[in-house]
MARBA-3410 file (N, C-alpha, C, O; in Angstrom, 1 decimal):
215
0.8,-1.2,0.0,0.0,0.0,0.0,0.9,1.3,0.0,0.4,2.3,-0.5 ~ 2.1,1.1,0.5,3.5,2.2,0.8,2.9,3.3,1.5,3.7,3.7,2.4 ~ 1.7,4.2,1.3,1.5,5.2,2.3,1.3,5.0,3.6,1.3,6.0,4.2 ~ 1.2,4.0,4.3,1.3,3.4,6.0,2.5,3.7,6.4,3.5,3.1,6.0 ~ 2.4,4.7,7.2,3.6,5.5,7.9,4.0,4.7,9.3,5.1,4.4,9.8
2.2,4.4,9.7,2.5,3.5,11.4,1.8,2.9,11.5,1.1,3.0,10.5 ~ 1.2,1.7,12.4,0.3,0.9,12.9,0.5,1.0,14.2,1.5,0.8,14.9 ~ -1.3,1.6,14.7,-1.2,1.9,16.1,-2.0,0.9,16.5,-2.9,0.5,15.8 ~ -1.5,0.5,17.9,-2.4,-1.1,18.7,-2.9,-0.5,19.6,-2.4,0.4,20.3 ~ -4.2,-1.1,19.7,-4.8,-1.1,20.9,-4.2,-2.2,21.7,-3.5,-2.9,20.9
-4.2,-2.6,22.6,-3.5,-3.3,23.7,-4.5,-4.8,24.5,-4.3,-5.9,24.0 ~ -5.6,-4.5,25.5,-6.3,-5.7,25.5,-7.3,-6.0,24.8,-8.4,-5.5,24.5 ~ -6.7,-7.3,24.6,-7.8,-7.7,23.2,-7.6,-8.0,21.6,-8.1,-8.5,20.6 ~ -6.2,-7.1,22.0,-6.0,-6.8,20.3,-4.3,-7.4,20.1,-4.1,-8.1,19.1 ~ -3.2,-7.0,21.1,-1.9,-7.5,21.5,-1.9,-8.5,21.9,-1.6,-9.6,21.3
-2.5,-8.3,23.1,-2.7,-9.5,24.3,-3.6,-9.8,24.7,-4.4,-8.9,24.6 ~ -4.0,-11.0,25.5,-5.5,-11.8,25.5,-6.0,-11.4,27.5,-6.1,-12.0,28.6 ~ -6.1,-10.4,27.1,-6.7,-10.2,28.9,-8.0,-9.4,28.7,-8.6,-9.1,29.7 ~ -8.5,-9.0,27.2,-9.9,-8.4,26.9,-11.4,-9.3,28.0,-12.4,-8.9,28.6 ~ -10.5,-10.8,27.5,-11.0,-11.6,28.8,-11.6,-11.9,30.1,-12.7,-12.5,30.4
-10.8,-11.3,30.8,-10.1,-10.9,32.0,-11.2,-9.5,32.4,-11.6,-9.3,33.6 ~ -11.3,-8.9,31.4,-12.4,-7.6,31.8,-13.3,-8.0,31.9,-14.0,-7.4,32.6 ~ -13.9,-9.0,31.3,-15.1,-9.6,30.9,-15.2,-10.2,32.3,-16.3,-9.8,32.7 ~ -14.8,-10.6,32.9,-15.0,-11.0,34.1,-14.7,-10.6,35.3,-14.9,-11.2,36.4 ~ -14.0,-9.4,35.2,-13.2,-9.1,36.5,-14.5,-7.4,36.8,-14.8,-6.7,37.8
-14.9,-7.3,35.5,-16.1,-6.1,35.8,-17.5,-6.4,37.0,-18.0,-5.9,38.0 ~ -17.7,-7.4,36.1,-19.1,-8.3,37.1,-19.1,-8.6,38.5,-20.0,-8.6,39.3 ~ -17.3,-9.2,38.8,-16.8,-9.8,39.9,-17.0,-8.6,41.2,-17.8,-8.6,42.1 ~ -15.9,-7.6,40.8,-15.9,-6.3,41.2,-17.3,-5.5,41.5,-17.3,-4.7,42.4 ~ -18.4,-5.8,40.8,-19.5,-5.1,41.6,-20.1,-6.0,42.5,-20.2,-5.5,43.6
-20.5,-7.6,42.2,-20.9,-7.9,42.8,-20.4,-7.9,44.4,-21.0,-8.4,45.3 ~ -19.4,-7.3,44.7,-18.8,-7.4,46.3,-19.0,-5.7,46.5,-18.8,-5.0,47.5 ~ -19.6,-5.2,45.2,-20.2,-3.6,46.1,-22.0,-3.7,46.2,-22.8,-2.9,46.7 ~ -22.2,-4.9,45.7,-23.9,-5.3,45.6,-25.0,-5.2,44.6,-26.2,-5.1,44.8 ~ -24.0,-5.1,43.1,-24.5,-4.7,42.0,-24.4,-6.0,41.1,-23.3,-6.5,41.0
-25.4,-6.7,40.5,-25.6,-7.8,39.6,-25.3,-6.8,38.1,-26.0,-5.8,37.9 ~ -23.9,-7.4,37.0,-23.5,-6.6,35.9,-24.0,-8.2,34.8,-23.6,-9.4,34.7 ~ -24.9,-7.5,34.4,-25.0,-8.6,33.0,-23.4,-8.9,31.9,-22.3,-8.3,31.8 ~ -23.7,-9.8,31.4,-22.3,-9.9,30.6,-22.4,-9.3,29.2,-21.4,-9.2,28.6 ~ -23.6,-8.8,28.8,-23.9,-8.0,27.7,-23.5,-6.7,28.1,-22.7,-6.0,27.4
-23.9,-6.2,29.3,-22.6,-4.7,30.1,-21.4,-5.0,30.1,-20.7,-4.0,29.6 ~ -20.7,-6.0,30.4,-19.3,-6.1,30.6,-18.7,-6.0,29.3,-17.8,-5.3,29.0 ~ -19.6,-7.0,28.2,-18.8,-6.7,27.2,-18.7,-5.1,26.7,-17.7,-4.8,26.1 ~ -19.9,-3.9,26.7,-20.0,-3.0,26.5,-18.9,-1.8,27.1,-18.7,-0.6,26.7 ~ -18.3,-2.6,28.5,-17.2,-1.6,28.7,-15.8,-1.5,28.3,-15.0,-0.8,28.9
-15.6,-2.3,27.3,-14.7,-3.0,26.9,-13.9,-1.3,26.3,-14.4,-0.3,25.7 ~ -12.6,-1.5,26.8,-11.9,0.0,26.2,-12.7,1.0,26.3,-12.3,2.0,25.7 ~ -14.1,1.2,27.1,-14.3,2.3,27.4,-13.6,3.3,28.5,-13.5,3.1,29.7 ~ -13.1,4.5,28.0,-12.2,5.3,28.8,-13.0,6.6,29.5,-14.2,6.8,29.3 ~ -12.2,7.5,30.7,-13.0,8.7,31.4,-13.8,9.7,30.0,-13.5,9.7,28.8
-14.6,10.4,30.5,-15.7,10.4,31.4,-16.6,9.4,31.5,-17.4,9.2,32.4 ~ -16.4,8.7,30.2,-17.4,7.4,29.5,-17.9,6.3,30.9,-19.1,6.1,31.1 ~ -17.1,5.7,31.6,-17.2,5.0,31.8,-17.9,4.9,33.2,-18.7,4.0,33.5 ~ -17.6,6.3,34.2,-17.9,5.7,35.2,-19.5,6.6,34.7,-20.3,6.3,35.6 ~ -20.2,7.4,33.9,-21.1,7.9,33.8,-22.1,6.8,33.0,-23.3,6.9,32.8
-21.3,5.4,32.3,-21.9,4.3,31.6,-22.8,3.3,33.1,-23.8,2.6,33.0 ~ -22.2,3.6,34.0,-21.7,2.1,35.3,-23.2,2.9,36.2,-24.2,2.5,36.7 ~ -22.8,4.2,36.0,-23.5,5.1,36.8,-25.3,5.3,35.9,-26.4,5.6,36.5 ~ -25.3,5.1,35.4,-26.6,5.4,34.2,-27.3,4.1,34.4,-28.5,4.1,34.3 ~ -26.6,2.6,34.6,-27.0,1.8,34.5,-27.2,1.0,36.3,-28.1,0.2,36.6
-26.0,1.6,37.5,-26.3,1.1,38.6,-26.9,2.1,39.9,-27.1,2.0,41.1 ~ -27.0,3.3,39.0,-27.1,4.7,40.1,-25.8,5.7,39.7,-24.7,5.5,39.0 ~ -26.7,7.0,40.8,-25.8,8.2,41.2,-24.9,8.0,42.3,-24.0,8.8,42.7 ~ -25.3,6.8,42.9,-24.3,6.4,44.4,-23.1,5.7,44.0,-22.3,5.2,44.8 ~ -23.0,5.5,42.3,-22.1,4.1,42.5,-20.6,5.0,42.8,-20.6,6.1,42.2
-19.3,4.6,43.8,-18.6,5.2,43.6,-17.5,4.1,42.6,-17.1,3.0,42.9 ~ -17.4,4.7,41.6,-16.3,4.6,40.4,-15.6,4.0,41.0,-15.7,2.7,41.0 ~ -14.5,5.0,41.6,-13.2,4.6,42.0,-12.8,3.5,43.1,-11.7,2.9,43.0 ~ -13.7,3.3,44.0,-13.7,2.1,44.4,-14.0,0.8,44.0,-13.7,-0.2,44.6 ~ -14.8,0.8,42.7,-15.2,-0.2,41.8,-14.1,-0.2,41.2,-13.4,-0.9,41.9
-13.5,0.2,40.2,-12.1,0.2,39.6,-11.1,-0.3,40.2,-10.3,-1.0,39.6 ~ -10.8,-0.1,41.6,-9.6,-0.3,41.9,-10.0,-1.8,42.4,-9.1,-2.7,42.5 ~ -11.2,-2.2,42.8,-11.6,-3.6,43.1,-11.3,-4.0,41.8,-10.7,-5.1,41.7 ~ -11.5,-3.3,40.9,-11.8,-5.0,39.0,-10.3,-4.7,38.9,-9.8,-5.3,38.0 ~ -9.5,-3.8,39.6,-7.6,-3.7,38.8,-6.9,-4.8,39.7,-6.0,-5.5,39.4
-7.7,-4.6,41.3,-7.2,-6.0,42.4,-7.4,-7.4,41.4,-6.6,-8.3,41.0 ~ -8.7,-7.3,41.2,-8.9,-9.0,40.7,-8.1,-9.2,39.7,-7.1,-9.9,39.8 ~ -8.5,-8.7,38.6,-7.7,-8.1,37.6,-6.4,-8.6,37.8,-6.1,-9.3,36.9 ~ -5.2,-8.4,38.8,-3.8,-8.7,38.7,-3.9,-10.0,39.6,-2.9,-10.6,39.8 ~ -4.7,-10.4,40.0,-4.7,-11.9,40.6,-5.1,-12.9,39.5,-4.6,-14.0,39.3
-5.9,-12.5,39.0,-6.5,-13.4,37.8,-5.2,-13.6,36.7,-4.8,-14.6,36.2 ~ -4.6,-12.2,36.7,-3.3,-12.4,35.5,-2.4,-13.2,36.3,-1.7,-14.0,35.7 ~ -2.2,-13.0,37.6,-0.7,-13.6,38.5,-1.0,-15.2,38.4,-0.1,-16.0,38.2 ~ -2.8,-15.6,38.5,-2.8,-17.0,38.2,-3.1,-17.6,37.4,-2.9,-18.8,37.5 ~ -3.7,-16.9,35.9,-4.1,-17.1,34.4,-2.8,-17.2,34.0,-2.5,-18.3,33.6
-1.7,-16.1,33.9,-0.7,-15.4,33.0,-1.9,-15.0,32.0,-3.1,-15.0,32.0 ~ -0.7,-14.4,30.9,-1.3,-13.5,29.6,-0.8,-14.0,28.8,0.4,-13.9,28.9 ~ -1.4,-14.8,27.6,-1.2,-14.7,26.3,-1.3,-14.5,24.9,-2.3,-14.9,24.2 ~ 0.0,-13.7,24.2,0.1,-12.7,23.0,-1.0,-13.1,22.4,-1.3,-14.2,22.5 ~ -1.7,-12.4,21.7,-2.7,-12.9,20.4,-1.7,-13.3,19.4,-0.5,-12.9,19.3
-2.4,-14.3,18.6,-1.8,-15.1,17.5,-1.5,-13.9,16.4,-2.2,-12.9,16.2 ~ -0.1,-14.2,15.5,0.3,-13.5,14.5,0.8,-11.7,15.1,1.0,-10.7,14.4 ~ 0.8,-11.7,16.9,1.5,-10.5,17.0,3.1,-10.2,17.0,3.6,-9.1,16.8 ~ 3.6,-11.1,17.1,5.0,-10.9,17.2,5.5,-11.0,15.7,6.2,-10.1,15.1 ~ 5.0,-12.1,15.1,5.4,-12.4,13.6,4.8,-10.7,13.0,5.9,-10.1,12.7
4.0,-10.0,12.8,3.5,-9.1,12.4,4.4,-7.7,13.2,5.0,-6.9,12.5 ~ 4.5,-7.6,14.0,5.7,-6.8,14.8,7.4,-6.9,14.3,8.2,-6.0,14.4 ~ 7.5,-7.9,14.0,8.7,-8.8,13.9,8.7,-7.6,11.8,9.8,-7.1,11.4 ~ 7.5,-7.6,11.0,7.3,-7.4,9.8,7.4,-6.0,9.7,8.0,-5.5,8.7 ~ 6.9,-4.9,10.9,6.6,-3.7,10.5,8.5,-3.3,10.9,9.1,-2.6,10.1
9.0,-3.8,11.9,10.3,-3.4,12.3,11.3,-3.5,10.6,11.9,-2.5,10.1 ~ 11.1,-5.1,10.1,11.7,-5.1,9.1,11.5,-3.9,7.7,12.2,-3.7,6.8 ~ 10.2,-3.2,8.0,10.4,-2.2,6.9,9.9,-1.3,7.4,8.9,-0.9,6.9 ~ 10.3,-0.9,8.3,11.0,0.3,8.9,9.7,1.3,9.3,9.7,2.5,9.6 ~ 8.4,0.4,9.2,6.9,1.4,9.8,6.8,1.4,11.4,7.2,0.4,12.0
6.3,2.6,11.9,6.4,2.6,13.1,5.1,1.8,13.7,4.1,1.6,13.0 ~ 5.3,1.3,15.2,4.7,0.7,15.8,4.4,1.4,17.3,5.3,1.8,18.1 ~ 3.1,1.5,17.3,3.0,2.8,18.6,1.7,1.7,19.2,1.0,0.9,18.5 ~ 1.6,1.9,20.5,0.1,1.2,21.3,-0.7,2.2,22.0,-0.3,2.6,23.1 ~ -1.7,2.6,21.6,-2.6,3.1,22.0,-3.6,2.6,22.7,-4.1,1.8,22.0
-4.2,2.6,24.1,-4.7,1.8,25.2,-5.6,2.5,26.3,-5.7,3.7,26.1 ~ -6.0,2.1,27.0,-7.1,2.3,27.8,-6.3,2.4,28.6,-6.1,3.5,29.0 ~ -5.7,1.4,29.1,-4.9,1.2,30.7,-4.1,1.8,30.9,-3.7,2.4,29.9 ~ -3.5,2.0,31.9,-2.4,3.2,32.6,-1.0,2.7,31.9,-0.7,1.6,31.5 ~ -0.5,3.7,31.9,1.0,3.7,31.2,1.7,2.6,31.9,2.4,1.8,31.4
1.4,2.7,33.3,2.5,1.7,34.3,2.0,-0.2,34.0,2.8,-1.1,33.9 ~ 0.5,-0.4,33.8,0.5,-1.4,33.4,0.4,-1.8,32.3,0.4,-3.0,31.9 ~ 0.4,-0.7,31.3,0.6,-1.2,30.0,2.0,-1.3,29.5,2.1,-1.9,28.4 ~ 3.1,-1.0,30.0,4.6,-0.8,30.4,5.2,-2.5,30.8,6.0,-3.3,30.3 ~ 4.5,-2.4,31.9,4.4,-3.5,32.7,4.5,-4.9,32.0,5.5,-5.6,31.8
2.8,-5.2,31.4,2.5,-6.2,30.5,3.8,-6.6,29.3,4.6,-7.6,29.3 ~ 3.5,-5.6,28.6,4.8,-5.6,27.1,6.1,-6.0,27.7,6.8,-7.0,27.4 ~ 6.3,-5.3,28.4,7.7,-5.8,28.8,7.9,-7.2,29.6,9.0,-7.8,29.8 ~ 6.8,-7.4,30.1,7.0,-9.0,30.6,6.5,-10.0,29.1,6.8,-11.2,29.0 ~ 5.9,-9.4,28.3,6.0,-10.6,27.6,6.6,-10.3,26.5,6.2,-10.8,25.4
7.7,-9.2,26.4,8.9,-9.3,25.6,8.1,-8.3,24.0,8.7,-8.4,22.9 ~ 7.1,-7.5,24.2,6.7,-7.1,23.5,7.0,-5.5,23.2,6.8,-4.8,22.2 ~ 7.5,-5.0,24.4,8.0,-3.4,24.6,9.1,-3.2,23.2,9.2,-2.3,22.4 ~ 9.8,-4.1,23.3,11.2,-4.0,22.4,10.7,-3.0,21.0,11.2,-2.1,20.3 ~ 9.2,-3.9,20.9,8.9,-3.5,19.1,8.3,-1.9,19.2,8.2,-1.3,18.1
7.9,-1.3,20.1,6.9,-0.6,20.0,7.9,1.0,20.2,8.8,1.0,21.1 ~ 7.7,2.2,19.4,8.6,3.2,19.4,7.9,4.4,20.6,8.5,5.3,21.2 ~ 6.4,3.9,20.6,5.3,4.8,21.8,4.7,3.8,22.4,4.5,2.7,22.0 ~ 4.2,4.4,23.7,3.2,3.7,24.3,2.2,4.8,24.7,2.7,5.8,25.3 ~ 1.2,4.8,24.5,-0.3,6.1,24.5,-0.6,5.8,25.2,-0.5,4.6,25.1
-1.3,6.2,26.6,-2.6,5.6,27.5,-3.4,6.7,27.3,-3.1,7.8,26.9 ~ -4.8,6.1,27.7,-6.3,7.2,28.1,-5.5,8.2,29.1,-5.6,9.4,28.9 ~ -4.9,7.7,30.1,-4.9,8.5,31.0,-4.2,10.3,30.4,-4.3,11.3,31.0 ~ -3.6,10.1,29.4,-2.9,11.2,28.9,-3.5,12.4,28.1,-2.9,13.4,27.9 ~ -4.9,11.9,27.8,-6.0,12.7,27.1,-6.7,13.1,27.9,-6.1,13.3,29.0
-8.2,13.5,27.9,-9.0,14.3,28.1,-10.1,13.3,28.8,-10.3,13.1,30.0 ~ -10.7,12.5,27.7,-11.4,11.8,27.3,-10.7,10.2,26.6,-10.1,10.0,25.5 ~ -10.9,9.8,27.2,-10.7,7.7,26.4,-11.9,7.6,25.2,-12.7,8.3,24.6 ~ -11.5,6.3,25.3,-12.3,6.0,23.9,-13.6,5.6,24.1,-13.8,4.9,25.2 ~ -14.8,5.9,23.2,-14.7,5.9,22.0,-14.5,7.3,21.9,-14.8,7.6,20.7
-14.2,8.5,22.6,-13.6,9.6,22.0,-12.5,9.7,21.4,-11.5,9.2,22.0 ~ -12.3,10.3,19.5,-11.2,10.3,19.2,-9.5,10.8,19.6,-8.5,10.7,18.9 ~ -9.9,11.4,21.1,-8.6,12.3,21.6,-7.5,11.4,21.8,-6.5,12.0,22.0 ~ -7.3,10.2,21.9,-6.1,9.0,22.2,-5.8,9.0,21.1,-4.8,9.6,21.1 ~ -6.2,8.6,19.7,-5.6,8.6,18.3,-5.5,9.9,18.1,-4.4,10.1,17.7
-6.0,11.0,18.1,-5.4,12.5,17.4,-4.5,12.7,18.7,-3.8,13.7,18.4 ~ -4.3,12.4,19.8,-2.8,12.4,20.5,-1.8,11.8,20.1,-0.7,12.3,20.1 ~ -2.0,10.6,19.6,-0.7,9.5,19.1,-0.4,9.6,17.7,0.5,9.0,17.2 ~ -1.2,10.4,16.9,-0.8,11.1,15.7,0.3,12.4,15.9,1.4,12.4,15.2 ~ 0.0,13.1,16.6,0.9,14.5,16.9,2.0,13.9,17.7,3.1,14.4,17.8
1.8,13.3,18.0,3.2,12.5,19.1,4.0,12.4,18.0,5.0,13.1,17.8 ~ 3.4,11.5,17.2,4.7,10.5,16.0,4.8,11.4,14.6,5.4,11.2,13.5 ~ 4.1,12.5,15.1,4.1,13.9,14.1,3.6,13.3,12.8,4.4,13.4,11.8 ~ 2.6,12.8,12.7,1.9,11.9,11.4,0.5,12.6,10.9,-0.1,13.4,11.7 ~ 0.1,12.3,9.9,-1.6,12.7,10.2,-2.0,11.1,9.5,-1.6,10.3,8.7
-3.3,11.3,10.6,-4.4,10.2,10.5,-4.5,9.3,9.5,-4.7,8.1,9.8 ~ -4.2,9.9,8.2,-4.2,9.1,6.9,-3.6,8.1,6.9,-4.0,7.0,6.6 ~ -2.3,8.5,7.2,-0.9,7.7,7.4,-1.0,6.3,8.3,-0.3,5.3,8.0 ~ -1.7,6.3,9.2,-1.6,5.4,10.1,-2.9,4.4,9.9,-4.0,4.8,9.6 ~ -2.5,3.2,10.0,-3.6,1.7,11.1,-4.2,1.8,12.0,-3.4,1.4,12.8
-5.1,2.0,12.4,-4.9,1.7,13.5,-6.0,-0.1,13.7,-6.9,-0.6,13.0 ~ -5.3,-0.4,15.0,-5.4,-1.9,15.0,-6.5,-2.5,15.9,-6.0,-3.4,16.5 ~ -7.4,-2.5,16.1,-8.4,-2.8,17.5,-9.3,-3.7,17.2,-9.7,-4.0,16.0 ~ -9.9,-4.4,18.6,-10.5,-5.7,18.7,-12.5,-5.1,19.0,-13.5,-5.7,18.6 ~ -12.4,-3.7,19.7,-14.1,-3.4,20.3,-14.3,-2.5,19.7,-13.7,-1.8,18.9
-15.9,-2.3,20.3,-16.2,-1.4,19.1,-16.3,0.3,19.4,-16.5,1.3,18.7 ~ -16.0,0.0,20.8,-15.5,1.8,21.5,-14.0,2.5,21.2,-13.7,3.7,21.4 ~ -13.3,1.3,20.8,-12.0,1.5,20.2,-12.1,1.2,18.3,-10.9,1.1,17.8 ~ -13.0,1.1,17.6,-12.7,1.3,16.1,-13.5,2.8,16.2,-13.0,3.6,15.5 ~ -14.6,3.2,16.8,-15.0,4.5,17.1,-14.2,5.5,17.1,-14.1,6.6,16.5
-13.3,5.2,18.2,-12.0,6.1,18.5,-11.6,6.3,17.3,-11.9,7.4,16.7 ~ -11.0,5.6,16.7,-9.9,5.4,15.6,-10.7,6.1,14.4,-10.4,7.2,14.0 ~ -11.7,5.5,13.9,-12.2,6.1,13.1,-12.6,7.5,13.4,-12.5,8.2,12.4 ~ -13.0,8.3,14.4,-13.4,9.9,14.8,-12.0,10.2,14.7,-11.9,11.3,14.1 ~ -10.8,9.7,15.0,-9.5,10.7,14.6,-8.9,10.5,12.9,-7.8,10.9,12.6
-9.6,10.0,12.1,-9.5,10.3,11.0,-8.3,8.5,10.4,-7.8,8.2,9.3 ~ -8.3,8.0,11.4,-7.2,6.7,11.2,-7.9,5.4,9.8,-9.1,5.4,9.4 ~ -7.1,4.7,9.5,-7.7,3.3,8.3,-7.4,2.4,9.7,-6.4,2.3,10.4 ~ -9.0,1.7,9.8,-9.1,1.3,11.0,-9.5,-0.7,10.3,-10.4,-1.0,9.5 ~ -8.5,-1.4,11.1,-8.6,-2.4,10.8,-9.0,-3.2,12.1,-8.3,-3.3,13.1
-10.6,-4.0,11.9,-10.2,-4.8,13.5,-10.2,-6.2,13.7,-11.0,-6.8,13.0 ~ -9.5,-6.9,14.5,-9.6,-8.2,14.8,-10.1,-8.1,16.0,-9.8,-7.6,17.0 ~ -11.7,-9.2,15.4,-12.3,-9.0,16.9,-11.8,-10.4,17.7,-11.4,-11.5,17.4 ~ -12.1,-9.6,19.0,-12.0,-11.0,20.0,-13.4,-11.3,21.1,-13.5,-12.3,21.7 ~ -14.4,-10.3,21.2,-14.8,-11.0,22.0,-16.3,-11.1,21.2,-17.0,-12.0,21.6
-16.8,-10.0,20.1,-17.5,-10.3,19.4,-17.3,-9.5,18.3,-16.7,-8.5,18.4 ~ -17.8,-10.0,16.9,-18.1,-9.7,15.9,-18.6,-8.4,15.1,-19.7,-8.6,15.0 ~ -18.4,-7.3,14.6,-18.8,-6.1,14.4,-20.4,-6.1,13.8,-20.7,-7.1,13.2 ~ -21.3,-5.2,14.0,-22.1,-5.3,13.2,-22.5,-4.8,12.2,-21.7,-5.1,11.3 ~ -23.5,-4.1,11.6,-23.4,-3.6,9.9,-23.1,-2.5,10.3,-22.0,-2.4,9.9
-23.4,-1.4,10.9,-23.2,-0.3,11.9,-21.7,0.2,12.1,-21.3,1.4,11.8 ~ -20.7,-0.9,12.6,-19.2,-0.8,13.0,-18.8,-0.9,12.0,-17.9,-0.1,11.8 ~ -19.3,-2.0,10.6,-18.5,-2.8,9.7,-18.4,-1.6,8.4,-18.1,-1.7,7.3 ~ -19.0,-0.2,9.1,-19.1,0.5,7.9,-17.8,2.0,8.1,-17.4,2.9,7.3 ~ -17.1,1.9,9.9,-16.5,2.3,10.2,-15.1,1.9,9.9,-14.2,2.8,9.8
-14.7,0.1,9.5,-13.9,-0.3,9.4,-13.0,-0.1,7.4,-13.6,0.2,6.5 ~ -11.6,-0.4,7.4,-10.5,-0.5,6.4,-11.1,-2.1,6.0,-11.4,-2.6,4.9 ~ -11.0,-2.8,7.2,-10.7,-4.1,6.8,-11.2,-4.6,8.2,-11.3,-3.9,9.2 ~ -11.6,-5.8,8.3,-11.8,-6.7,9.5,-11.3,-8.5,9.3,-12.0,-9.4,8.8 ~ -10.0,-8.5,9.8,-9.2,-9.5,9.9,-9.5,-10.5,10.8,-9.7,-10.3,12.0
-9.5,-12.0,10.1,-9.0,-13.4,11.4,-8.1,-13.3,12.5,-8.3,-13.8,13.5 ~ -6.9,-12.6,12.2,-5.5,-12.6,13.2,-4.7,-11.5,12.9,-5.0,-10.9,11.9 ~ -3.7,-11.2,13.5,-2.8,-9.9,13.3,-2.3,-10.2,12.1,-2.6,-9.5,11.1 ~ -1.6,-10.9,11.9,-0.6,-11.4,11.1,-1.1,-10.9,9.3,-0.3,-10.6,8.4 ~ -2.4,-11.1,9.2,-2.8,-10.4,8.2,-2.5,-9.6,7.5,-2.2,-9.5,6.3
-2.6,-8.6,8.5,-2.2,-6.9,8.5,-1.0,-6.5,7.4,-1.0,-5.4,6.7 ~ -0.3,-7.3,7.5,0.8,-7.2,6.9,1.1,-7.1,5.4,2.1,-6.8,4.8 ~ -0.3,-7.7,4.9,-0.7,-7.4,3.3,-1.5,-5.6,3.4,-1.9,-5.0,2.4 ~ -1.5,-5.5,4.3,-2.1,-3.9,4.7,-1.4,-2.5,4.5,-1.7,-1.3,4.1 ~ -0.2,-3.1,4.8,1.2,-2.2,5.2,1.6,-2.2,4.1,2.7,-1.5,3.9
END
């Protein structure tokens, strides 16, 4: 395609397999504040970032829910489930990492989660090496599906929108990507896009590794 300057990753779900992990560590976490979370919600918070999320939790459990004590409960379970699951890469990420390094396109990860555990993760499973940025929500305004995490990691890598992939598994993160102007490709993992999303997307791939006819 030769105009692909970069390919920007979303991180769980899309890198690495802990999209999972939310899926169950959201439900877990209320239930011990006394809130029953359907799994049709859990999957709906998937990469949703601030303001979005605690006004999503709050819309659906009350004005009493406090956030922040919810959060820091699903980030507890959350690192017990990884300390006794572990994490593993999605299929075709290293091989496809391993492809963008060999010709010289940048690789940046754009993410929901905090810098320190998205830092964290990559570098324990040997995936930091490839990546030239790492983006979190926390660095914007608004998380996703607001486009402010992709038109930040554009100006970062001093690129415009056109230029770039971007790579994601949900559908609050191809939103993102597409509102900042990105060619948005997704591999889903926990479900399927529908006619709605599929008209947001470049391409919608089986595995990373694809991608690479992209670039």
């Amino acid at each position: 395609m030769g105009q692909v300057r970069a390919v920007l990753f979303d991180m769980d779900g899309t890198l690495i397999d802990t999209e999972c992990y939310y899926r169950r560590c959201w439900p877990e976490a209320l239930k011990a504040f006394g809130y029953q979370m359907t799994d049709e919600q859990a999957l709906f918070m998937r990469s949703l970032g601030r303001p979005f999320a605690p006004e999503q939790l709050k819309s659906w459990f009350g004005e009493e829910l406090d956030y922040w004590a919810l959060r820091n409960k699903r980030k507890e379970l959350m690192e017990e489930m990884i300390a006794r699951e572990g994490i593993r890469i999605k299929p075709g990420a290293v091989e496809l990492l391993e492809y963008l390094n060999s010709v010289k396109v940048t690789a940046a990860v754009v993410t929901a989660t905090d810098l320190e555990r998205a830092n964290r993760y990559l570098e324990r499973l040997g995936l930091l090496k490839y990546f030239d940025r790492v983006i979190s929500a926390t660095q914007v305004e608004q998380g996703k599906p607001s486009p402010d995490i992709y038109e930040f990691a554009c100006r970062e890598l001093e690129l415009e929108p056109e230029v770039c992939i971007a790579v994601e598994d949900s559908p609050n993160g191809v939103r993102s990507a597409y509102g900042a102007g990105c060619k948005v490709i997704m591999v889903p993992d926990q479900t399927e896009p529908d006619e709605e999303l599929s008209k947001c997307l470049y391409a919608c791939l089986p595995n990373l590794f694809e991608i690479k006819e992209y670039v």
